[in-house]
N, C-alpha and C positions, 0 to 999 in steps of 0.2 A: 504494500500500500504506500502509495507516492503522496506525503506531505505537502503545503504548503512550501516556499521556499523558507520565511518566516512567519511560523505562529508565534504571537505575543498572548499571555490570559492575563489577565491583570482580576484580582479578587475584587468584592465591593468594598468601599468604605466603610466604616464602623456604623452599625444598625442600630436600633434599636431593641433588636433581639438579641444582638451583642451585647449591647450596654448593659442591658437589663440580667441577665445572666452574669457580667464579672460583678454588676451592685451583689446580685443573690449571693456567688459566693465569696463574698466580705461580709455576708450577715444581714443584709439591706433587700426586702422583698418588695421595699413602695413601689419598683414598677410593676407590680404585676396585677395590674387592677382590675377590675372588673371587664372592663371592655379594653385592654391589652388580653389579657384569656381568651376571648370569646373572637382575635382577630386570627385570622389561618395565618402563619408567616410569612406566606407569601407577597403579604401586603406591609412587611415592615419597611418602614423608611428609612432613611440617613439619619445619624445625629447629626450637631452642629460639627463636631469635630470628624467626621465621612463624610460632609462636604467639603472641609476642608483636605482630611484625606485626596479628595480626587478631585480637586484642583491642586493639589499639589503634584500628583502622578499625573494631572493633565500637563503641566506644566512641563515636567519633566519627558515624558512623549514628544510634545512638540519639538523640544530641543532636539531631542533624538534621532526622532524621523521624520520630521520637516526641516530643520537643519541640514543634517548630513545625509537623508534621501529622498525621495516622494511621499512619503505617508504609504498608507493603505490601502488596498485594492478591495477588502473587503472586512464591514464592520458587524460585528454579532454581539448580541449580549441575551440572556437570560430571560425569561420574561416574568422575573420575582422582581419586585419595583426597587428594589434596594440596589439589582444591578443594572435597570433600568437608568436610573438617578443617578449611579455613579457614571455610568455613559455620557450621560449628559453632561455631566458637571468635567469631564475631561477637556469639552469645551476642543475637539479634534475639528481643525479646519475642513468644510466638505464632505461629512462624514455624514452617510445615509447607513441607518444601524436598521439590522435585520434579527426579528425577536425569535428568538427559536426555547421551543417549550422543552425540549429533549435535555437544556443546560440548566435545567432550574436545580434546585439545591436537592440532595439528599432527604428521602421523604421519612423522619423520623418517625410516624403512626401514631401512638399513645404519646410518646415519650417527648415530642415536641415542645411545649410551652408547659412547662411547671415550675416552683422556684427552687433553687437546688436541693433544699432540704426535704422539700417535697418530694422531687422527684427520687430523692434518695431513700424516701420510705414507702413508696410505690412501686420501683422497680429496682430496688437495689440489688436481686438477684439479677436480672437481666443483665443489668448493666456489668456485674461481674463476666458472668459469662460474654460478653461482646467480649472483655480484655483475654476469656481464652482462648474465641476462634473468632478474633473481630473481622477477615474476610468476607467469610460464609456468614456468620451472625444478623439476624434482621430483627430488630425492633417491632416489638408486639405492635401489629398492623401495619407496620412500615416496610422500608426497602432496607433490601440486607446492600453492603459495598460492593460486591459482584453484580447484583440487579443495577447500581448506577454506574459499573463501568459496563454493561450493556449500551446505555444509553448514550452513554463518551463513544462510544462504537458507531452509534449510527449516525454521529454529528461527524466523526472521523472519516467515515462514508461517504458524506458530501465534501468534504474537501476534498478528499481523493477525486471526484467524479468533476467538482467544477473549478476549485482552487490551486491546483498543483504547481502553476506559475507564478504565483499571487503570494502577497506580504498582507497576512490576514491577524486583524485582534478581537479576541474575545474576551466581554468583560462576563465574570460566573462567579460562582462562589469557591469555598474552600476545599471541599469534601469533592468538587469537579474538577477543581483544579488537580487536586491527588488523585481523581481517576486518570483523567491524561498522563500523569504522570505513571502509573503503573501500568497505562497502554503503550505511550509512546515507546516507553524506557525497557519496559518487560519484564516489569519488576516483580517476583514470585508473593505467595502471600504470607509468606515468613520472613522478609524483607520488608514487607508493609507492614505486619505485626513489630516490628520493631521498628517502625517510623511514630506509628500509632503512639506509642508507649514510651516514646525519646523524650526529654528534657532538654535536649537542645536546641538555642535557639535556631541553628540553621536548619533543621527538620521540620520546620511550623512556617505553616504559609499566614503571612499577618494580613492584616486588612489593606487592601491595595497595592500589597505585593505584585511584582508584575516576574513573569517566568516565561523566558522568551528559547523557544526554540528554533533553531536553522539546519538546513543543509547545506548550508552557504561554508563553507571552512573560513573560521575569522581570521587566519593566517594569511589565505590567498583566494580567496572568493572564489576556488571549486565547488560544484556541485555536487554533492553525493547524492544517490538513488533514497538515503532515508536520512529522517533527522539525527544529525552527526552530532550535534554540541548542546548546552542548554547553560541558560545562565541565568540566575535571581538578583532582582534586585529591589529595595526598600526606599522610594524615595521620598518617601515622610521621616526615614530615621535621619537626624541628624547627628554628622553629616551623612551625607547619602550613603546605606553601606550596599555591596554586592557580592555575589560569589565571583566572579569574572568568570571567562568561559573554559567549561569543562566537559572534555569527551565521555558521550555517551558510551558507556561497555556494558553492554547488555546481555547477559548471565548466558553459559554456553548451552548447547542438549546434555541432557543426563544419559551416561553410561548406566547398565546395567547394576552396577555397583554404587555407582551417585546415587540410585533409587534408592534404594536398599538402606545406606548410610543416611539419607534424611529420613528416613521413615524408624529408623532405628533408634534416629533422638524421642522418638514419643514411646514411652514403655506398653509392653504387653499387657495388657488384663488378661485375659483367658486362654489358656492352653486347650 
């Protein structure tokens, strides 16, 4: 499958369903009110500070790729209003954005809008169990992370079919972003079990992050057949931090033996 030449995803700014979740776990439930409960997340907004977010990441875009190239050939975002609005506010010269429903965020089911301590006496066994097999694991009425990199699949699918020339950005969420990421990269789901579960900061996609992939070699602007490089960058932290660009190595086939030895890490129960 033939990429984009560069895809850029840029995450939304800081929501409202963000906010209101790091207040919960500081001990602070006041957002969660009545009619914050009763709204689907799909309709959360920006705060004041994700508008700023992305106008900050707008800003930093332009420099970018209206500076040193053409911009865009093709713009996508979500159609959760939180990445709707951060589209907007990127404030991209010329930019006709196209709403694609397949990018919306990770459909958590139950588990959705509650306030942590809530939700921690609700589903606290669940939520255990996601940290044993978070892949495969789907939230009581929701989408397990295999179900939404389905869906990173069939947006993958049109860019293969009508983008493969094209310098394309998608603004999504976080949980979309790491599907791409474990599409593009091929990344196993004991590799993602351990991204899940890291404490660092460069394994956590923040709000308006942007994660740019190319075929393009930043060396010498070769073409390869798939995307070669990938590189993160935070342009709200000051100052601006990055990963710079780092070759994709995407995990080899498994030998009969490589089966064997990964499956050997999880013990027997039953003889």
């Amino acid at each position: 499958m033939t990429l984009p030449i560069d895809l850029v995803l840029v995450r939304h700014g800081q929501s409202e369903g963000n906010k209101a979740k790091r207040l919960s776990e500081a001990g602070d439930d006041s957002a969660y009110t009545d009619d914050f409960l009763i709204r689907h997340s799909a309709g959360f907004r920006l705060t004041d500070k994700g508008r700023e977010q992305a106008l900050q990441t707008g800003k930093f875009l332009r420099k970018d790729w209206f500076g040193n190239y053409t911009g865009f050939n093709r713009y996508i975002t979500s159609e959760y209003l939180r990445a709707m609005e951060t589209a907007g506010h990127l404030q991209l010269p010329g930019a006709e954005w196209y709403c694609e429903p397949y990018l919306t965020e990770r459909d958590w089911g139950e588990l959705d809008i509650y306030p942590e301590n809530e939700r921690q006496e609700r589903f606290g066994a669940e939520l255990q169990r996601r940290e044993i097999e978070p892949f495969f694991w789907r939230p009581p009425n929701g989408e397990s992370f295999l179900g939404l990199c389905r869906r990173v699949d069939r947006v993958l699918d049109t860019l293969h079919r009508e983008c493969s020339d094209k310098h394309v950005l998608i603004v999504c969420h976080g949980e979309v972003m790491r599907a791409f990421q474990v599409r593009i990269e091929r990344i196993s789901q004991v590799r993602f079990k351990e991204l899940m579960l890291s404490r660092k900061s460069e394994d956590r996609i923040y709000n308006c992050q942007v994660v740019h992939y190319t075929r393009a070699n930043p060396a010498d602007g070769a073409l390869s057949p798939y995307a070669g490089w990938v590189k993160w960058t935070r342009p709200t932290d000051t100052p601006v931090t990055t990963s710079g660009w780092q070759k994709i190595i995407r995990p080899p086939h498994y030998s009969n033996e490589k089966l064997l030895e990964v499956v050997s890490r999880t013990p027997a129960m039953i003889r």
